[in-house]
C-alpha positions as MATLAB code, in Angstrom:
seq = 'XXXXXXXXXXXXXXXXXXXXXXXXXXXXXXXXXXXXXXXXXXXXXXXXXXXXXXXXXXXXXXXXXXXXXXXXXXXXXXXXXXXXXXXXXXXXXXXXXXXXXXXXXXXXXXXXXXXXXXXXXXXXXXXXXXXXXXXXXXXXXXXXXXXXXXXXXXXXXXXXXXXXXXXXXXXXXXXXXXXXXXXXXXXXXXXXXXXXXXXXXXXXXXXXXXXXXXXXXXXXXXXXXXXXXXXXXXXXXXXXXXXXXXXXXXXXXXXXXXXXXXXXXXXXXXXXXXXXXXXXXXXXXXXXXXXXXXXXXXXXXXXXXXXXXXXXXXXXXXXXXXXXXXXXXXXXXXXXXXXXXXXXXXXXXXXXXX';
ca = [
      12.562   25.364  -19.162;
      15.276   27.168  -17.292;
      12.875   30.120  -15.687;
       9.932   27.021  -15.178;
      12.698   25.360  -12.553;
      13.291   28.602  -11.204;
      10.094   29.470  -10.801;
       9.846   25.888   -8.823;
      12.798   26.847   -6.784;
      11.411   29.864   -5.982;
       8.048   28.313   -4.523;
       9.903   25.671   -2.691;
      11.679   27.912   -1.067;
       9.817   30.865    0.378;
       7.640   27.180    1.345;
      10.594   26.635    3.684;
      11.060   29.898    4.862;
       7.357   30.204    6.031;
       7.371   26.916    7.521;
      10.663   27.927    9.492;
       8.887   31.292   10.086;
       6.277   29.529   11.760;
       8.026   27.079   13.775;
       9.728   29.815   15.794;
       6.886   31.635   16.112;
       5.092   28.330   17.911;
       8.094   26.845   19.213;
       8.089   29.619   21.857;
       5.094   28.768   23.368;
       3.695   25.391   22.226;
       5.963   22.221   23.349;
       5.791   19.021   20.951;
       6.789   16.257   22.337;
       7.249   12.941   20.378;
       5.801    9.234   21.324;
       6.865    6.686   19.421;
       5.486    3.094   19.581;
       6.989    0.499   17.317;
       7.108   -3.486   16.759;
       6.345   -6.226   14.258;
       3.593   -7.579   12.640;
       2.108   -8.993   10.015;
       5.364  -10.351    8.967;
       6.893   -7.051    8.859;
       7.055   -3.697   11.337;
       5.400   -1.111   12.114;
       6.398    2.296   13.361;
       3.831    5.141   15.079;
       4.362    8.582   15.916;
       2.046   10.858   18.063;
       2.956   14.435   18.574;
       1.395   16.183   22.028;
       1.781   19.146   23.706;
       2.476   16.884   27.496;
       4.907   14.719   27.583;
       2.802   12.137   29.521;
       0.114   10.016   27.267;
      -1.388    6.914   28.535;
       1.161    4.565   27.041;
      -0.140    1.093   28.497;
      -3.399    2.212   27.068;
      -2.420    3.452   23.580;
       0.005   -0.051   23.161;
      -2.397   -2.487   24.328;
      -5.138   -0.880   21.934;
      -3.051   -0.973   18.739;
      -1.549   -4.622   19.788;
      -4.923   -5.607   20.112;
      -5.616   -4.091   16.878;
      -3.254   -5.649   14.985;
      -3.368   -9.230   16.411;
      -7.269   -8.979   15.700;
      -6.441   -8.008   12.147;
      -3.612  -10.924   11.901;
      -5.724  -13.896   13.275;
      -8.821  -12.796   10.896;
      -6.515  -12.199    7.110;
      -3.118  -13.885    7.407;
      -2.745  -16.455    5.154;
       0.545  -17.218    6.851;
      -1.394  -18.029   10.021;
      -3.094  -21.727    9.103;
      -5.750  -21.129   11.681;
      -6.722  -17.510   10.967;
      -9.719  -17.256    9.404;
      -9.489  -16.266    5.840;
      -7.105  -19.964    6.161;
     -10.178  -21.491    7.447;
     -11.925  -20.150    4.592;
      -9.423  -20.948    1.947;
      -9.568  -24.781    3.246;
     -13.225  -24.482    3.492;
     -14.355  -26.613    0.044;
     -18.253  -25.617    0.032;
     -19.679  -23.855   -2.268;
     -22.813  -22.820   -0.044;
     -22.523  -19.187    1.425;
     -20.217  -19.383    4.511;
     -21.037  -16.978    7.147;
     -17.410  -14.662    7.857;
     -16.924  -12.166   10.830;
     -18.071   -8.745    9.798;
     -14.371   -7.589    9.230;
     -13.290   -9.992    6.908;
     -16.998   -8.963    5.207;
     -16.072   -5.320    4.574;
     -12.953   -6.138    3.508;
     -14.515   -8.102    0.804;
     -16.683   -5.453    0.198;
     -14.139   -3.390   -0.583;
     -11.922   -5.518   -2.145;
     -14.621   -6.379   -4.550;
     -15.110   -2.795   -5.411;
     -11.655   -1.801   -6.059;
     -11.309   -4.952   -8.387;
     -14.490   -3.233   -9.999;
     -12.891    0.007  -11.102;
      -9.449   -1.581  -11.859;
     -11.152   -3.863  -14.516;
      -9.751   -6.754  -12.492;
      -6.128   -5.508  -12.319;
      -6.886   -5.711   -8.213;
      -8.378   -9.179   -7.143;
      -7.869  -11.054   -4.203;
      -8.325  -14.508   -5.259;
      -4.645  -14.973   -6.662;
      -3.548  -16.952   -3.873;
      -3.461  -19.872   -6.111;
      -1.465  -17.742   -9.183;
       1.099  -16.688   -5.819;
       1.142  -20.135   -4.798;
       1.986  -21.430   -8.635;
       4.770  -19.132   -9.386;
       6.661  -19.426   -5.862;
       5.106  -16.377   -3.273;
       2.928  -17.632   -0.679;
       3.469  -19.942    2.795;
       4.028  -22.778    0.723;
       5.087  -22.067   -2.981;
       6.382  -24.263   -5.955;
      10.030  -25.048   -6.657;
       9.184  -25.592  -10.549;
       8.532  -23.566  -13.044;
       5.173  -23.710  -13.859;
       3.808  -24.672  -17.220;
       1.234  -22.981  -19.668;
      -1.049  -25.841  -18.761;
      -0.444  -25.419  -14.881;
      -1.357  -21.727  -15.344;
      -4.459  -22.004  -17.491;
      -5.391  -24.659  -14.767;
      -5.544  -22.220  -11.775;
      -7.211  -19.838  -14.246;
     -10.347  -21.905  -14.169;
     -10.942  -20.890  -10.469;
      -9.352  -17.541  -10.338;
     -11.118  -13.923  -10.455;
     -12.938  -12.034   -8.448;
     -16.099  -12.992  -10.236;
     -15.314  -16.418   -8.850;
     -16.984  -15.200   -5.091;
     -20.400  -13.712   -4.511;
     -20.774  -11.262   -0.871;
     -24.131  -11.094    0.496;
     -25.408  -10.750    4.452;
     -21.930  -11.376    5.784;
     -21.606  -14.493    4.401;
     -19.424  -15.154    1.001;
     -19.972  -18.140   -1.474;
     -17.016  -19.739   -3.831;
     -18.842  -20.884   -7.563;
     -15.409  -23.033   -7.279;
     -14.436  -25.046   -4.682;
     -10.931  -24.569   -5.091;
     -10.626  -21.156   -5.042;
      -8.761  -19.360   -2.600;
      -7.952  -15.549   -1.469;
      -5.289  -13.547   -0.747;
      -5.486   -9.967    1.217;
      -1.624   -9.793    1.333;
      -2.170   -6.338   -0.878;
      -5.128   -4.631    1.192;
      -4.795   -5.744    4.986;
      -1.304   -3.893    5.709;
      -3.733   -0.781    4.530;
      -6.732   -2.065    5.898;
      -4.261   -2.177    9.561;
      -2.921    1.241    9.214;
      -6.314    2.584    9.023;
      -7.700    0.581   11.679;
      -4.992    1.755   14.078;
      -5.538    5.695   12.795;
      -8.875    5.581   13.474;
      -8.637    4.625   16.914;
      -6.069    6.960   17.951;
      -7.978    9.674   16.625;
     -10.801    7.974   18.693;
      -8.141    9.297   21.846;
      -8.009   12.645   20.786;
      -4.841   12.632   19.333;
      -4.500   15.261   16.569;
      -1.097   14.728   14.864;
      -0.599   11.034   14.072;
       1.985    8.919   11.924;
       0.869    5.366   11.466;
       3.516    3.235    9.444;
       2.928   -0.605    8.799;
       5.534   -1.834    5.945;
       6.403    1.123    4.452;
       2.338    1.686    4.266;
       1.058    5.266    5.725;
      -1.884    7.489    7.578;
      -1.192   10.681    8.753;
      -2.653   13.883    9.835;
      -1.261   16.722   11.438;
       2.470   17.986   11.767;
       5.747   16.505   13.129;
       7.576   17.941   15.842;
       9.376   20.246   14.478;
       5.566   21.202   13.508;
       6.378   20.869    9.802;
       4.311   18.005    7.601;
       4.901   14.693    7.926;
       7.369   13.658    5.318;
       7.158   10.450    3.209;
      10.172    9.021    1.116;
       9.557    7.188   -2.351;
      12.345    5.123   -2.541;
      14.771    4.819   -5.573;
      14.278    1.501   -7.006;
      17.162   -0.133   -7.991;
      17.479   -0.709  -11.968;
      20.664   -2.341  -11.939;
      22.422    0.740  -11.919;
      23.965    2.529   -9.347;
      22.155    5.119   -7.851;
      22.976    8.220   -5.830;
      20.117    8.870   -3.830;
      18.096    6.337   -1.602;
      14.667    8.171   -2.436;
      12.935    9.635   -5.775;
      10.968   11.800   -3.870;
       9.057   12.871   -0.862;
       5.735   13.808   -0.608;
       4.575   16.176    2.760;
       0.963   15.244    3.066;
      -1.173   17.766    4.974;
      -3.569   14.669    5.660;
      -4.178   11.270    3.848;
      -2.730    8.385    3.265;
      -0.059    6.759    0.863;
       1.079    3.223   -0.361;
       3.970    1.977   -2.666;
       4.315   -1.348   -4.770;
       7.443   -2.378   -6.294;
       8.669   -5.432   -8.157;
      12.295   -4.981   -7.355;
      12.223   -6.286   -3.504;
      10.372   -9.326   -3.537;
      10.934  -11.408   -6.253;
      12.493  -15.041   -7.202;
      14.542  -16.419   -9.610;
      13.430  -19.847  -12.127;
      15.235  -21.189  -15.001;
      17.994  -18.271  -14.710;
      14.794  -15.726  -14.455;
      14.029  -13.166  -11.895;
      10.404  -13.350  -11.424;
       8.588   -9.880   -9.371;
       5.835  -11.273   -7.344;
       3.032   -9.021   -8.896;
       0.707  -11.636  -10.880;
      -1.395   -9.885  -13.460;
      -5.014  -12.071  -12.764;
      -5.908  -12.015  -16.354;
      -2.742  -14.055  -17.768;
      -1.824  -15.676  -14.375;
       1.724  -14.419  -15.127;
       3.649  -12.452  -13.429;
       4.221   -8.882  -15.216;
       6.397   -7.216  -17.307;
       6.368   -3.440  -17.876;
       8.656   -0.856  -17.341;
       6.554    0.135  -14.387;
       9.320   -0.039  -10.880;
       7.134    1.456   -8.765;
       3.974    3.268   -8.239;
       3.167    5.510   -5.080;
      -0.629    6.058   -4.739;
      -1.698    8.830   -2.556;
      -5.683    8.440   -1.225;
      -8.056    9.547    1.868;
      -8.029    5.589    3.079;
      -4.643    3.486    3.218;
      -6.483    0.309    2.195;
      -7.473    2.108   -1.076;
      -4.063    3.490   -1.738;
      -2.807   -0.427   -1.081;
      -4.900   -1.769   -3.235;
      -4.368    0.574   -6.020;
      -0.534    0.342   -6.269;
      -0.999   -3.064   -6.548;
      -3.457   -3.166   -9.029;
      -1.219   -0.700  -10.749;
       1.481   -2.578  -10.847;
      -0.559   -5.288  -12.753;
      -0.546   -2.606  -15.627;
       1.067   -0.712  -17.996;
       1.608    2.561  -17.144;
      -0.284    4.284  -20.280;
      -3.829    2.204  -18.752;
      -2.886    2.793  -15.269;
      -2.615    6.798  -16.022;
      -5.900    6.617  -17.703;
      -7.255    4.920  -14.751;
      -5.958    6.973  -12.378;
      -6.996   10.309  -13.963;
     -10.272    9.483  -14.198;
     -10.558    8.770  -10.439;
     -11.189   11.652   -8.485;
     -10.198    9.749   -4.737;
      -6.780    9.017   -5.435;
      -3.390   10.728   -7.139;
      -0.176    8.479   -8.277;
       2.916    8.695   -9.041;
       4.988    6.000  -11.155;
       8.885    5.172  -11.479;
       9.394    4.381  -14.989;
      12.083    2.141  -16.318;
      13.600    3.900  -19.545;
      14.900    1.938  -22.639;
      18.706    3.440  -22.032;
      18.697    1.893  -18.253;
      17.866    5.247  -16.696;
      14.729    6.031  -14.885;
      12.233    8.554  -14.898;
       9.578   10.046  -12.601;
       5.521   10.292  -13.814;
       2.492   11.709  -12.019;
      -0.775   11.418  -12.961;
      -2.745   14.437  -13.717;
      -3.831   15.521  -10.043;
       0.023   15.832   -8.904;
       2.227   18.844  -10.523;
       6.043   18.790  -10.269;
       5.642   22.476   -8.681;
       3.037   21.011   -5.444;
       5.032   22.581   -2.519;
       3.216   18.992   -1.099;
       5.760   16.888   -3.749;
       9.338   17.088   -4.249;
      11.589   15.199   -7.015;
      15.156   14.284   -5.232;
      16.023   11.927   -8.616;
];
């Protein structure tokens, strides 16, 4: 064990000595300067990062593009906004096809896939479930009853909404969806895309802790992403588990130890397994999914969340699009660190703080 930690340390750090090689090697003769454009949205902020080689960019363009962007994005899937249009949609009691812009249509799409592959553990129609146990615009105070929850059952799953020529069709009335755990995703990549549509070649899109990048920083290392250390109810020394220093890609966390409530004396995390309409209880903190699309890593870690970490592993491993890494609640009140099988402890791209 002792020379495999070595041998770790070793790799880690002739990693950093190349990397500092090579920054004063380029530093010389290639300036990086840093733009940074930041503000809220979708109830929470965002943070982006563009690394040039002038230090004059096109600002007015590049903040009314991404505004646009994300206001777009906002009016079409907030279900905090009554009169965006998945709200529309939600109050919209037919169950004939209703025609939906083509944005809210792929993200259906792809919804509906990823709800495919996680046997269900991903599906957006849980507004209802969200609703029920207190998360949502305009939750419960009570806590709900076995009969209250096998009532919202009736109309929840994803098998509950049928997609065809941009137009999507409720077999119940009274169901209703939720894109709370793809659209942050489905934003970063939106506002990625176009600023790689400018010609910009080393981005850093944050929206909520939610991330694209590509390229290097300005100290022309990788980008570097913290996991943070979820609290156990222990004291902890370090504010992150980890960082990971993507080359390209994207990465999303979920975590039942932020948003939560408390009924009857008990703290409730706000991820709802769809199958029970409860919400769950593993030893699973947090899990980190790394993937080439942000709205796939999003959805994932909250699909993953909905499991155990044993099925999510299996799930995981036999996906070749995305890697994840779980924080694991022990028995004693410590924590550990797992990665599935397409992330090693010794990836110069991964490194374990606690």
């Amino acid at each position: 064990m002792a020379s495999h930690i070595n041998t770790i340390f070793i790799i880690k750090t002739l990693r950093r000595l190349a990397e500092g090689f090579l920054l004063l090697l380029i530093g010389c003769s290639s300036p990086r300067y840093l733009h940074q454009v930041s503000g809220q949205t979708m109830g929470t902020s965002y943070s982006i990062k563009l690394i040039t080689n002038s230090n004059e960019i096109n600002r007015d363009v590049i903040t009314e593009g991404i505004d646009s962007i994300l206001l777009e994005i906002n009016q079409t899937m907030s279900t905090w906004d009554p009169q965006s249009e998945i709200s529309n949609l939600n109050l919209n009691k037919s169950t004939e096809p209703i025609l939906v812009s083509s944005q809210l249509y792929e993200l259906f799409k792809s919804a509906n896939s990823i709800s495919i592959l996680t046997d269900g553990a991903f599906d957006i129609t849980v507004y209802n479930l969200l609703d029920l146990w207190g998360f949502g615009p305009n939750p419960k105070k009570m806590m709900p009853t076995q009969k209250d929850v096998n009532s919202v059952l009736l109309y929840t799953g994803f098998d509950k909404i049928n997609l065809t020529h941009n137009r999507i069709q409720k077999s119940d009335s009274r169901t209703k969806m939720d894109l709370n755990a793809i659209a942050k995703g489905y934003a970063v990549d939106e506002v990625f895309y176009f600023l790689t549509s400018k010609h910009f070649k080393n981005i850093f899109v944050e929206i909520g802790g939610e991330v694209q990048c590509i390229g290097r920083n300005q100290k022309n290392k990788y980008w570097s992403i913290g996991i943070e250390n979820p609290s156990n109810g222990k004291e902890q020394n370090n504010y992150f588990a980890g960082i990971i220093y993507p080359e390209s890609g994207a990465v999303a966390t979920s975590g039942n130890y932020r948003n939560f409530v408390t009924k009857n004396g008990e703290k409730l995390g706000h991820t709802i397994d769809p199958k029970t309409g409860y919400p769950i209880k593993t030893n699973v903190l947090s899990v980190t999914v790394l993937a080439s699309q942000c709205m796939v890593a999003d959805a994932w870690a909250t699909a993953l969340m909905a499991m155990n970490y044993e099925t999510g592993l299996k799930m995981v491993n036999n996906n070749l699009n995305i890697k994840a890494i779980w924080i694991l609640d022990n028995q004693d009140g410590t924590k550990c660190i797992a990665l599935s099988d397409k992330v090693k402890i010794a990836d110069p791209m991964f490194e374990i703080i606690s």
